[in-house]
Every structure is written in C-alpha cells, then in structure tokens.
DRENDO-1510 file (C-alpha; in Angstrom, 1 decimal, always signed):
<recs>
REC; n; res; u; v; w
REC; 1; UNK; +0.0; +0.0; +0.0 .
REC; 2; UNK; +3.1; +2.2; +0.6 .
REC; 3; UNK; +4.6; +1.7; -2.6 .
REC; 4; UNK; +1.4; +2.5; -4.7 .
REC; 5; UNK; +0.7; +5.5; -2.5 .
REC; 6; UNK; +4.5; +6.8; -3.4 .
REC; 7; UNK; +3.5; +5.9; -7.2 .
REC; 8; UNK; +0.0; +7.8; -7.2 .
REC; 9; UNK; +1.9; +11.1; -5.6 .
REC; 10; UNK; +5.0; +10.8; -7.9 .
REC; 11; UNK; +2.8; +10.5; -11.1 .
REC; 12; UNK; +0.3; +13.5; -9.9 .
REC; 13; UNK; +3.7; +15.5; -9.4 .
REC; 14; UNK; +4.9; +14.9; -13.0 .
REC; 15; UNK; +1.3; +15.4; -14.3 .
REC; 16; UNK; +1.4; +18.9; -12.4 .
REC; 17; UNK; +4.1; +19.7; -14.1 .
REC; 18; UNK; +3.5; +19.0; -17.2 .
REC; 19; UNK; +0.2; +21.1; -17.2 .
REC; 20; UNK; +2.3; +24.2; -15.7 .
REC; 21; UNK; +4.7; +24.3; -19.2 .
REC; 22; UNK; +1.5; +24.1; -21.0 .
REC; 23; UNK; -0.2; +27.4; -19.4 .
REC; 24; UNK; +2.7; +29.3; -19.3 .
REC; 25; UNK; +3.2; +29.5; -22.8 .
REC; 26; UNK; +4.5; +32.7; -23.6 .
REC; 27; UNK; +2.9; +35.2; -26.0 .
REC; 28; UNK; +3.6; +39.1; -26.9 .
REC; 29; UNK; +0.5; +40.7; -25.9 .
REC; 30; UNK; -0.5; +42.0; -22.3 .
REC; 31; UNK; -2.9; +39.3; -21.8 .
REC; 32; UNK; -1.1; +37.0; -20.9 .
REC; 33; UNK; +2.2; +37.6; -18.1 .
REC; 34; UNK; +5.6; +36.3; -18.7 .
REC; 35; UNK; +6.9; +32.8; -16.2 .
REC; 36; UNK; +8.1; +35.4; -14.0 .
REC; 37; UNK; +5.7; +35.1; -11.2 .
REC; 38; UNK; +6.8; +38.5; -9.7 .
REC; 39; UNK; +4.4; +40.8; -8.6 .
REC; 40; UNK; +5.1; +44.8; -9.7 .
REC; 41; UNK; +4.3; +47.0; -6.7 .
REC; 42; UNK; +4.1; +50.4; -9.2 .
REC; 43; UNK; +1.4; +49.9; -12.3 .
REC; 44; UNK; -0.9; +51.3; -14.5 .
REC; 45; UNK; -3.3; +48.2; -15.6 .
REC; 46; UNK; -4.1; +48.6; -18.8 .
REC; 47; UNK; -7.7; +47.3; -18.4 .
REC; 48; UNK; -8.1; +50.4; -16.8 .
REC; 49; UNK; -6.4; +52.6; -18.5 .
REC; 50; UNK; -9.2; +54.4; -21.2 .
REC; 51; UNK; -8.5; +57.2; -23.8 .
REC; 52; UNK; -10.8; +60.1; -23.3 .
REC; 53; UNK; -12.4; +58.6; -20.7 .
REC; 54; UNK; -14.4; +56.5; -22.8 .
REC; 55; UNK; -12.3; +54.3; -25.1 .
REC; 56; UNK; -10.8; +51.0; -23.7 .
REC; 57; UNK; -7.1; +50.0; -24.8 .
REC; 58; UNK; -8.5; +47.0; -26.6 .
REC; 59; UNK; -11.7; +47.8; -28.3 .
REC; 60; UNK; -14.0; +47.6; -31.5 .
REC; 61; UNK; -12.9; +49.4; -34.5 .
REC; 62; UNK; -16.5; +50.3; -35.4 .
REC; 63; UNK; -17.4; +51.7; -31.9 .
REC; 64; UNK; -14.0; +54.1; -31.6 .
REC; 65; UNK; -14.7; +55.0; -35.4 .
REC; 66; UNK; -18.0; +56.5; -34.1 .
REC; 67; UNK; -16.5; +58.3; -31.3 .
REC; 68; UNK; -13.3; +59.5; -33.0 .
REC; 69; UNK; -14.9; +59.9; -36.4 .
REC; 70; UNK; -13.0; +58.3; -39.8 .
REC; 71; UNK; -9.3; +57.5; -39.4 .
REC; 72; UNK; -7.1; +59.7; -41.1 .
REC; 73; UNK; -5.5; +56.3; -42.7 .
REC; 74; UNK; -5.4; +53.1; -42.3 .
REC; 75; UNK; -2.0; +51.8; -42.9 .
REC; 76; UNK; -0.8; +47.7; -44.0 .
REC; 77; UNK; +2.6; +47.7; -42.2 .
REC; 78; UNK; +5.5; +45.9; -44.6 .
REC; 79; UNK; +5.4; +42.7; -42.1 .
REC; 80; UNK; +9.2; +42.2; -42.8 .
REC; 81; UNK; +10.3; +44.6; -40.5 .
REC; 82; UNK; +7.8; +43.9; -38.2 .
REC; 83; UNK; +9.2; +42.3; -35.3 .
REC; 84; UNK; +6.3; +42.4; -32.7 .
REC; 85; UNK; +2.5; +42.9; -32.6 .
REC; 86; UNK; +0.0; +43.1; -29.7 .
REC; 87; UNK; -1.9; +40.8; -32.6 .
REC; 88; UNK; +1.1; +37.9; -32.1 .
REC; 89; UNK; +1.8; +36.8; -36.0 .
REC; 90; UNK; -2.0; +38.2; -37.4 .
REC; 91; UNK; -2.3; +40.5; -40.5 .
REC; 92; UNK; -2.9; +43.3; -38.9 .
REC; 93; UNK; -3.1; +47.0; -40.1 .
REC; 94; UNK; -1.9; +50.6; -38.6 .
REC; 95; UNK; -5.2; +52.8; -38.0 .
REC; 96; UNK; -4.1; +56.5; -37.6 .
REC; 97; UNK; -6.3; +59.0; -36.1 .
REC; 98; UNK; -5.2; +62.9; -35.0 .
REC; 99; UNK; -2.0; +61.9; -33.0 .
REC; 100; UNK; -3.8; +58.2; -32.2 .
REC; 101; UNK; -1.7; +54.6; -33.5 .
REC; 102; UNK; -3.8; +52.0; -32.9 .
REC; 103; UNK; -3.9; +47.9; -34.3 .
REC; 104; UNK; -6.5; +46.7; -36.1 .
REC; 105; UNK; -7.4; +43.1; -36.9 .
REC; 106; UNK; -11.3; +42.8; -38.3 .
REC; 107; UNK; -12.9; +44.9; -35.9 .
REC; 108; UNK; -10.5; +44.2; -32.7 .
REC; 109; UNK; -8.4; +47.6; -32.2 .
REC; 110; UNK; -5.4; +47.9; -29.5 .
REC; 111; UNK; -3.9; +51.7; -28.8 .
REC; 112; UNK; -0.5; +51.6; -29.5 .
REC; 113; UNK; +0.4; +55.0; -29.0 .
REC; 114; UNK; -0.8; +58.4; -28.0 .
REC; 115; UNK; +1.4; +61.6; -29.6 .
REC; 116; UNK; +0.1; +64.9; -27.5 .
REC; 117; UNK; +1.5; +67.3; -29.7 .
REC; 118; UNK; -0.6; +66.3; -32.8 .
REC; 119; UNK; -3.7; +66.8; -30.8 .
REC; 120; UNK; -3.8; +68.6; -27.6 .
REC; 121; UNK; -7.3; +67.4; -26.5 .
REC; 122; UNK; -6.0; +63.5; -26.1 .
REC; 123; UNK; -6.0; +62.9; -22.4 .
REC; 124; UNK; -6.0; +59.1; -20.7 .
REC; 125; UNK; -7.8; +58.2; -17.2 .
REC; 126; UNK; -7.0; +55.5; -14.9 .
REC; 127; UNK; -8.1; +54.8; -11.3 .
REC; 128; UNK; -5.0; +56.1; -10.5 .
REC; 129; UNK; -4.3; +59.3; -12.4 .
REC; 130; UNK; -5.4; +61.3; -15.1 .
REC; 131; UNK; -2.9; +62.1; -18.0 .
REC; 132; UNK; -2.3; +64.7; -20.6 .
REC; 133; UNK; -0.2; +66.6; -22.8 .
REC; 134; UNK; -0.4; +69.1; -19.0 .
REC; 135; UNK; +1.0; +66.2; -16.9 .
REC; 136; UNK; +4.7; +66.2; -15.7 .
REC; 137; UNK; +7.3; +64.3; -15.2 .
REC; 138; UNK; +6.8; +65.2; -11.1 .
REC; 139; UNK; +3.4; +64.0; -11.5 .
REC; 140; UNK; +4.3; +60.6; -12.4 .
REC; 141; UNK; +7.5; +60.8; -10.0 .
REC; 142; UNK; +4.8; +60.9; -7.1 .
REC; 143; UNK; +2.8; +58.1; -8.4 .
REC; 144; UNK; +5.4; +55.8; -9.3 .
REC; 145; UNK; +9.0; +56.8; -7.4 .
REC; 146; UNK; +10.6; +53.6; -8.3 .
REC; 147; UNK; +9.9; +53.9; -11.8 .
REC; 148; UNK; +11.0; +57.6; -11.9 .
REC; 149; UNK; +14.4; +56.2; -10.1 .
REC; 150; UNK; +15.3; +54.5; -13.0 .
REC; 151; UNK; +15.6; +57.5; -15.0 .
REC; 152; UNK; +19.1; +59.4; -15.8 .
REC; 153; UNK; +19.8; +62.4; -13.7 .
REC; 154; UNK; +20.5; +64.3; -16.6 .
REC; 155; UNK; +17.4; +65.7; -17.7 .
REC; 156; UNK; +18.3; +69.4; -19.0 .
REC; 157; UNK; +21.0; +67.3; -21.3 .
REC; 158; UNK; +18.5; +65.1; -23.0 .
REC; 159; UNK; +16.3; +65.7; -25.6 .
REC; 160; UNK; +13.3; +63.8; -24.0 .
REC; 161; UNK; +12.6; +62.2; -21.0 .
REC; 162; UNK; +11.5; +58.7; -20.9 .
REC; 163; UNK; +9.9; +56.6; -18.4 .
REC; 164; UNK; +9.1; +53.5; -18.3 .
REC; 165; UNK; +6.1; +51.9; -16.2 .
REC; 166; UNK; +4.4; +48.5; -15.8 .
REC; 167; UNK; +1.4; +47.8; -17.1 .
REC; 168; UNK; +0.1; +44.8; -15.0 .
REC; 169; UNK; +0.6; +43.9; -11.5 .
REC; 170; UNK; +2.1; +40.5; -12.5 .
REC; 171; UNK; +5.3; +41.2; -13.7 .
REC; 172; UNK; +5.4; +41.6; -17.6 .
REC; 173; UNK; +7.9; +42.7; -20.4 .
REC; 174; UNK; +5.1; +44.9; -21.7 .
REC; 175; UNK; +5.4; +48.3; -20.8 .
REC; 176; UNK; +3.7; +52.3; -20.6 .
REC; 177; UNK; +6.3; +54.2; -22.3 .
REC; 178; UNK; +6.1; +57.9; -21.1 .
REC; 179; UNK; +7.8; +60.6; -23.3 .
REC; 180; UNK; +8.4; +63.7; -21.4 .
REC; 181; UNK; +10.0; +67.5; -22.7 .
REC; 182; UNK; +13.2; +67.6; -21.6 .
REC; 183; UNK; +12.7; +70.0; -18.8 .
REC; 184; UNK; +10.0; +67.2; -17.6 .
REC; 185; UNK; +7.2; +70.1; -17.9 .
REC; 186; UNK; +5.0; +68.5; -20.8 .
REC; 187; UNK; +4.1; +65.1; -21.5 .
REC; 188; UNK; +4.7; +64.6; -25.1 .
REC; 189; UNK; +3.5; +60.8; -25.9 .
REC; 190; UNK; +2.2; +57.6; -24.4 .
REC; 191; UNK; +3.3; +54.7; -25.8 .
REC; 192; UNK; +2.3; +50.9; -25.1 .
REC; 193; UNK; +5.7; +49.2; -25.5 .
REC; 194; UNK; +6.1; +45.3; -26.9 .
REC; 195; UNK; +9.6; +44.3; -26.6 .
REC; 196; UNK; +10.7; +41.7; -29.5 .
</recs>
C-alpha cells in the first residue's frame, strides 16, 4: 500500500508539471504575463487605462470610429520589418487618427500609442491618475517613485525624458512608455511598448 501511494503522488507531481509548461506558454500581448511570477508594486493596468475617458485600450474598431470619427489612414505595415505585434503573428493594419496609433485586426483595435503634440485634447484616465499633454514628469514621479528612479539624472542634457512603467501587477515585459520635454514640464507621448 506504501509503494502505490508513493506511485499515485510521484505521477500527480509529473502530471502537475506537465500542465504548468502548457499554461505558461508565452505570448507578446498584455494578456497573458511572462513565467516570471513576480508581482510589480508600481502599475498602471491597462484594463483600466481608457483614452478620453471613454475608449478602452483593446476595443471595437467600429465603436472608436464613431467616437473619434473616420481615421485619417489606415496603414498595412511591410510585415518584414515587423518584429512584434499586440496581434502575435495576425495581419494586422496601422489605423491613424489625429495623434492616435492604434492595431486593427477585423474589428478588434489595440492603442499603441498616443502623440500629444498632434492633438492637444487626447488625455488618458485611470483609477490612478489622469494624464495629458499638461501632466509632468513630477506627476508621475509621485505616483510611481521607483519607476522615476530608473531615469538618468540628466534631464536638462536630454532631448526627451522617458519613463518606463508597468502595465500589469504580474510582472510583464510589456510596458507604458512615457515621453516627457526635456525640462520634464509637458508630456509629449504615451506609448504601449512590446519588446521583440
């Protein structure tokens, strides 16, 4: 009875296991966290995070279209020198709108990047903060001090400030890029960052 209770637990272990390398099959998109099961004490959740107040990070093409009106373009990227895409391998296309990037694949659209100086009225909420072209570098310093630790000391020397934030409490490789003025007075652009 020993020995086959030693066998059941030895074969439930492996089976275990096995299961975990299944699940944590890595992929380039935030949803779904890298094996590192570490937990980021400074985020901005991107399921929070809306544009305007009213448009979700991953939303319908058709439903932004009537809030934001006809893209300026609509853009099929030379996949070549494509090296990563929140759309992992799909077709996709670039969708521009006044100072918007987003993906689009059928009517599934990710933001991909945010340029404040091309439109002045883009702003972002969260539960945390609320962020425009008026936020500064000290705002976000507050918020997220660990982040703002990682950037050089050199400010008045650079040409832009750039800051770097999580964008999921379980630790991720995707990231909340944050452009700044050099003088840290004026955000300049959001970007959601995919590393390759």
């Amino acid at each position: 009875m020993k020995y086959l209770f030693g066998i059941v637990v030895v074969l439930s272990l492996g089976c275990k296991q096995n299961a975990k390398r299944v699940s944590n099959k890595q992929t380039d998109s935030v949803v779904s966290a890298n094996n590192d099961t570490t937990l980021s004490s400074e985020y901005l959740d991107w399921y929070k995070v809306k544009l305007n107040g009213t448009i979700d990070m991953l939303s319908s093409f058709k439903t932004t279209s009537l809030i934001l009106g006809k893209p300026d373009s609509i853009v099929t990227p030379n996949y070549e020198d494509i090296a990563v895409s929140y759309f992992n391998g799909e077709k996709f296309k670039y969708v521009y709108y006044k100072g918007l990037q987003f993906e689009v694949v059928k009517d599934s659209l990710v933001f991909r990047e945010a340029d404040f100086s091309k439109d002045t009225a883009l702003y972002f909420t969260s539960d945390k903060i609320r962020l425009s072209r008026h936020t500064k570098f000290d705002d976000l310093k507050r918020l997220f001090p660990k982040a703002a630790s990682r950037v050089p000391s050199d400010e008045g020397k650079l040409k832009y400030i750039l800051m770097d934030v999580d964008v999921a409490k379980l630790s991720m490789e995707d990231k909340w890029m944050f452009w700044f003025s050099s003088d840290g007075n004026e955000l300049l652009k959001i970007e959601y960052f995919i590393p390759d």
